[in-house]
C-alpha positions in Angstrom: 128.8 254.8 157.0 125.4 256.3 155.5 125.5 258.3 158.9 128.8 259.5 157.9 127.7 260.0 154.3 124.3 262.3 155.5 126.7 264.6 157.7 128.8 264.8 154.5 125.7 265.9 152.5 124.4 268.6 154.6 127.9 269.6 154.8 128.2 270.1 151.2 124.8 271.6 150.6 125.4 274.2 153.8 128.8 275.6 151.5 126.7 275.8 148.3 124.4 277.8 150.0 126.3 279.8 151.5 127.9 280.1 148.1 124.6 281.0 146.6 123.7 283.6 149.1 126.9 285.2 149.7 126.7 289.2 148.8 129.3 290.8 146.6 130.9 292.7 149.2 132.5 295.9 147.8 134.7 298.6 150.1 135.1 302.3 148.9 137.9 304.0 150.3 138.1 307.8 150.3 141.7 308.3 151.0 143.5 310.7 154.1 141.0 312.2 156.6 141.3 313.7 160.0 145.0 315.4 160.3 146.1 313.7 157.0 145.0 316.5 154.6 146.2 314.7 151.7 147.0 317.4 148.6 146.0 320.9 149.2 144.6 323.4 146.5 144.3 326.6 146.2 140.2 326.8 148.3 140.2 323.1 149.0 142.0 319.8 150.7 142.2 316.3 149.2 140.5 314.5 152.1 137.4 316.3 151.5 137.0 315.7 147.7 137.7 312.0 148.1 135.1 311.3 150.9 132.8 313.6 149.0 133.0 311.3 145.7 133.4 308.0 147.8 130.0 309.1 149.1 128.9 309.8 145.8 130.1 306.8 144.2 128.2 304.4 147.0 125.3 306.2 147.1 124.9 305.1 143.0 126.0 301.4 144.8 123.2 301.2 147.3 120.5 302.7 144.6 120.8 301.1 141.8 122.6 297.8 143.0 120.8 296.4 146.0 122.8 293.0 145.9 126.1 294.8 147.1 127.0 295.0 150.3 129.0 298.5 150.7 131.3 298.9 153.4 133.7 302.4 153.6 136.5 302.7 155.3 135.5 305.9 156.7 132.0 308.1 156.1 133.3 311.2 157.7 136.7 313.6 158.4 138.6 310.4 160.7 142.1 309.7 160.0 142.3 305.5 159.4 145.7 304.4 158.3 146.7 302.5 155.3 146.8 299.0 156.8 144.1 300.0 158.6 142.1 300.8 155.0 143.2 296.9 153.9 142.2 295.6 157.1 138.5 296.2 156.8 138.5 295.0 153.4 140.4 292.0 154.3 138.3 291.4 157.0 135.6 291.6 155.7 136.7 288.9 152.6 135.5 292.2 150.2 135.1 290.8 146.5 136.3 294.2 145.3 138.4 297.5 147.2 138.3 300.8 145.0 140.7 303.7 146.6 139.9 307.5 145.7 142.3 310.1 145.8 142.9 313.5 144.2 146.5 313.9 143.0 148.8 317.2 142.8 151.8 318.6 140.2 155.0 319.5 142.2 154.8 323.2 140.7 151.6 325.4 141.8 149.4 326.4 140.1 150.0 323.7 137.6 148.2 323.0 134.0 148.5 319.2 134.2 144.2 317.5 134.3 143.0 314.5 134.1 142.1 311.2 135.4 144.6 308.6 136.1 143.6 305.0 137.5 146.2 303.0 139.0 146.9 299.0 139.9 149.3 297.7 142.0 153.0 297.0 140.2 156.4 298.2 139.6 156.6 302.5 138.2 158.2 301.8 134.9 157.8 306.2 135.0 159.2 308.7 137.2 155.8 310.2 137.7 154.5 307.0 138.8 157.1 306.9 141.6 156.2 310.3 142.4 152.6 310.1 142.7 152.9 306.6 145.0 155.7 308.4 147.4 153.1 311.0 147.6 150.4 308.5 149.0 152.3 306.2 151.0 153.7 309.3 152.6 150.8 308.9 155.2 152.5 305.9 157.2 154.9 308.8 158.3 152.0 309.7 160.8 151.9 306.2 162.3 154.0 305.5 165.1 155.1 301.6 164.9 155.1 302.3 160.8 158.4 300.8 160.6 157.7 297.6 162.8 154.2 297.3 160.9 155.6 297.8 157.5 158.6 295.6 158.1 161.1 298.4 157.5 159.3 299.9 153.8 160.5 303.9 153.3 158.0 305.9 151.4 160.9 308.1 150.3 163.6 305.3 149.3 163.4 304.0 145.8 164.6 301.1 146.6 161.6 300.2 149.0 160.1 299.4 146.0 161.9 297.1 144.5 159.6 294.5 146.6 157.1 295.2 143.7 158.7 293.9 140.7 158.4 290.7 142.6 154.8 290.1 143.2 152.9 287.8 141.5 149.6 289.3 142.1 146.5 286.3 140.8 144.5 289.7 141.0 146.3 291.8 138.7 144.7 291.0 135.2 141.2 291.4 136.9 142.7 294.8 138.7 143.5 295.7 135.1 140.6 295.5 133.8 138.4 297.2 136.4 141.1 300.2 136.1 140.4 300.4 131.9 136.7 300.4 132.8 137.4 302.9 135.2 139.1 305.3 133.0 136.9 304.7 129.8 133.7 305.3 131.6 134.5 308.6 133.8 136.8 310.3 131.2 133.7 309.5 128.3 130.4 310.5 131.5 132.0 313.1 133.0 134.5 314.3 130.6 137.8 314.1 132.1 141.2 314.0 130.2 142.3 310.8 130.3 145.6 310.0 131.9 145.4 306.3 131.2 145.8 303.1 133.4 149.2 302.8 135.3 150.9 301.2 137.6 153.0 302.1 140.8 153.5 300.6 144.5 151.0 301.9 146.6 150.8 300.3 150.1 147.3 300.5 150.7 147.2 298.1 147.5 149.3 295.7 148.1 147.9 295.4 151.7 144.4 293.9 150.1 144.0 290.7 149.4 141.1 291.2 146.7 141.2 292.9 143.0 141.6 296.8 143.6 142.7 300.6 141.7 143.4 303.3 143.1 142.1 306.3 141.4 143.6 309.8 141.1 140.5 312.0 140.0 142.2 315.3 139.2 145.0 317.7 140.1 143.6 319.7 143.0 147.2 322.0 142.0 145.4 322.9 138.6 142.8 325.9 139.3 140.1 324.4 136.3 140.7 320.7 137.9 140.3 321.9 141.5 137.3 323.8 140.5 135.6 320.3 138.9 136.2 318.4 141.7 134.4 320.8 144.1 131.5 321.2 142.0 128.5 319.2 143.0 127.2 318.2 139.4 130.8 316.8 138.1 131.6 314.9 141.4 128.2 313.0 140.0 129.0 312.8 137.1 132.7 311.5 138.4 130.6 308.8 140.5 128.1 307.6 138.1 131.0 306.9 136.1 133.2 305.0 138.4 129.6 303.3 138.8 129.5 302.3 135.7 133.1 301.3 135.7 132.2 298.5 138.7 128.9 297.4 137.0 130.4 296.7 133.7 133.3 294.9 135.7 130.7 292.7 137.9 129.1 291.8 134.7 132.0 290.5 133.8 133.5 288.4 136.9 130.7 287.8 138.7 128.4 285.3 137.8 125.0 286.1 139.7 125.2 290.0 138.5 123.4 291.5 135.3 122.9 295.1 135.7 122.5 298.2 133.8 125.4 299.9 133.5 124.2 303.3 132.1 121.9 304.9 135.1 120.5 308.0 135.3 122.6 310.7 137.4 121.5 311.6 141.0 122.5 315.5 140.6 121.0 317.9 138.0 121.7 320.9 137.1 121.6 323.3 139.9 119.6 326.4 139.6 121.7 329.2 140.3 121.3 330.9 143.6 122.6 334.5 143.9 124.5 336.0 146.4 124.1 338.5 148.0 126.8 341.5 147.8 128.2 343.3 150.7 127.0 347.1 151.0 129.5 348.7 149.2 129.6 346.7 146.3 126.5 346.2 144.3 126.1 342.5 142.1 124.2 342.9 139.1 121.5 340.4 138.4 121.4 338.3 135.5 119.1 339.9 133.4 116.2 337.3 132.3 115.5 337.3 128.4 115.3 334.0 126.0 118.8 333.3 124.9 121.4 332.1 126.7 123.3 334.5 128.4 127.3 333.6 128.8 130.3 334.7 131.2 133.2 333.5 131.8 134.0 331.9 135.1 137.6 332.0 136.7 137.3 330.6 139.9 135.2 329.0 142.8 135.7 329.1 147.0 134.3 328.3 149.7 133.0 331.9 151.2 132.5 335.7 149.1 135.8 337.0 149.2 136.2 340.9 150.2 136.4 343.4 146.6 140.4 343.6 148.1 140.9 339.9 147.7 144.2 339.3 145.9 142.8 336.3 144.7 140.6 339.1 142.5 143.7 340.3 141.1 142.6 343.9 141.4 139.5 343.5 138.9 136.4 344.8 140.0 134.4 343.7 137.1 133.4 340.4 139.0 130.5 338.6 139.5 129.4 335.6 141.7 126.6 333.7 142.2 126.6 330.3 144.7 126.0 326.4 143.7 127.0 323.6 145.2 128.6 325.1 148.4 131.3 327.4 146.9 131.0 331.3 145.7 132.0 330.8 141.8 132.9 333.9 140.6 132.6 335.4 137.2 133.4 338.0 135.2 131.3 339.4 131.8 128.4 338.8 130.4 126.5 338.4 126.7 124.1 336.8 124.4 127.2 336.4 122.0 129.2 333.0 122.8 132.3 334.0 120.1 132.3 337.5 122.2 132.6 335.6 125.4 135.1 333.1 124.3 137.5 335.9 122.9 137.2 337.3 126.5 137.8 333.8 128.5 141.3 333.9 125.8 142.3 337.4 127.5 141.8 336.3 130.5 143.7 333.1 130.6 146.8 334.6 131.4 145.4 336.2 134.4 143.3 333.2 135.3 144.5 329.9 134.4 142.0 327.3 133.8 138.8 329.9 133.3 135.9 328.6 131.2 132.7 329.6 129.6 129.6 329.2 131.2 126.2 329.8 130.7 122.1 330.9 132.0 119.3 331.3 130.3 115.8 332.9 132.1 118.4 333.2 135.6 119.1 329.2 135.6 122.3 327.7 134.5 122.1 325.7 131.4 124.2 322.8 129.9 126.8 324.9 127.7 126.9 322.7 125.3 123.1 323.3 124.7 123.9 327.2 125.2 126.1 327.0 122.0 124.2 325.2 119.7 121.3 327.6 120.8 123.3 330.8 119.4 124.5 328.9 116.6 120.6 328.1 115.8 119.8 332.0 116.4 
């Protein structure tokens, strides 16, 4: 009996322990990969802005949370499919699985932004419908989808009937993580907010663990694609969702009490200037003390030729190169109300253009570039 009663002992004290010890396990998911494209823009492809912010986002993880064990479903361009995606976070008991994608408006280009964060459920909206059809389009590409999803269309609206019935013990914590997500991106990096909804994605109701899906932007909305393939707001973007996951550990996990506000990995770039091709000479940004402003209208991946359609026959352009892409530009002032009438006029012609700003050659904050000339 006391024999018995020792072996019971060491058996309880072996769980607690492992209790005590056991890591928060948390798996990032950047969505498509490989052949699955996801959403294309205009320069750009969904699969690469989600790994690129997954990346982001787990890199804030591993810094400034060292407790967390981070596990991705993919680190590089591989396809994995959706059950695939819940597998690894099933398999590896994950406390928490966060899925990033980039959504996309049926009509191109499209004025629609924001940020939208979604939990698993039944689309009480059409647009809800849409946007999950879009996603769970991907099991197309697998071959036994139909035998492995016991028969679920993507297309069929009544395939989704299945999630009006779930009774999901994860779905107020899901909720919550999603509000956090969504308060803290929209308010760091300064994204529209679309709110918190739900819809049936697969790769959800696969997991077995509290998760959201997040829809960053509209890579069919020129001023969105452009934010999501700029290296300083994809930090912002991640330090935000950061924030969003610490302030939801805080809550539900007992051993954790970490800052939420960090500081961001990315500063401003300094601007490096391309160089023109031979028959077209780019003016350098004169260097004085005020801010100097333009208006940008677009970014892409590689200097386009002076005949580029995408220039729309305007050969008043400028660009300079940050982050990986050739943003172009086009005038150029100390006067921010000159500059601002000009981004009006051309707002027809490019949708989506903003004001930016440099001062001594660098780019500066343009916030800080405004209340400069206002203090002038």
């Amino acid at each position: 009996m006391v024999k018995r009663l020792i072996i019971l002992l060491i058996s309880v004290m072996a769980i607690a322990e492992i209790a005590v010890t056991k890591r928060f396990t948390l798996v990032i998911d950047a969505g498509h990969g490989g052949h699955d494209a996801g959403a294309i823009g205009a320069f750009s492809k969904e699969k690469d802005i989600n790994l690129r912010t997954a990346l982001a986002f787990g890199r804030y993880v591993e810094k400034y949370s060292p407790d967390v064990r981070v596990i991705y479903t993919r680190k590089t361009d591989k396809f994995v499919t959706l059950h695939g995606r819940a597998d690894i976070a099933n398999k590896e008991k994950a406390d928490l699985f966060i899925s990033i994608h980039t959504n996309a408006a049926p009509t191109r280009p499209s004025s629609v932004r924001g940020l939208e964060t979604y939990t698993l459920g039944m689309h009480r909206a059409a647009d809800n419908l849409a946007v999950a059809k879009r996603e769970n389009e991907v099991i197309l590409q697998e071959k036994d989808y139909k035998t492995r999803y016991q028969g679920f269309d993507p297309n069929s609206s009544e395939s989704y009937i299945i999630f009006e019935f779930l009774q999901d013990h994860n779905m107020q914590k899901s909720v919550d993580l999603a509000k956090y997500v969504q308060n803290n991106v929209c308010s760091t990096a300064g994204r529209p907010n679309k709110g918190v909804k739900q819809a049936g994605f697969l790769v959800l109701r696969e997991t077995s663990m509290p998760s959201c899906l997040i829809e960053l932007g509209f890579i069919s909305t020129p001023s969105d694609e452009q934010i999501l393939n700029d290296e300083k707001k994809v930090d912002d973007i991640a330090r935000g969702i950061y924030q969003a996951f610490t302030q939801y550990k805080n809550r539900y996990d007992g051993n954790s009490d970490t800052a939420i506000n960090v500081a961001p990995m990315v500063q401003e770039s300094p601007v490096e200037t391309v160089e023109a091709a031979e028959t077209v000479e780019t003016a350098p940004t004169p260097v004085n003390s005020k801010p100097v402003f333009k208006v940008q209208i677009f970014a892409v991946d590689k200097k386009l030729k002076s005949t580029d359609a995408r220039l729309k026959g305007r050969t008043d352009t400028d660009h300079y190169k940050e982050g990986g892409l050739v943003k172009y530009t086009i005038g150029e002032s100390n006067d921010y109300n000159e500059i601002n009438r000009l981004r009006k006029e051309l707002n027809a012609q490019f949708p989506g253009c903003f004001v930016i700003a440099f001062k001594d050659g660098d780019k500066m904050n343009i916030n800080e570039a405004i209340r400069e000339f206002k203090q002038k």
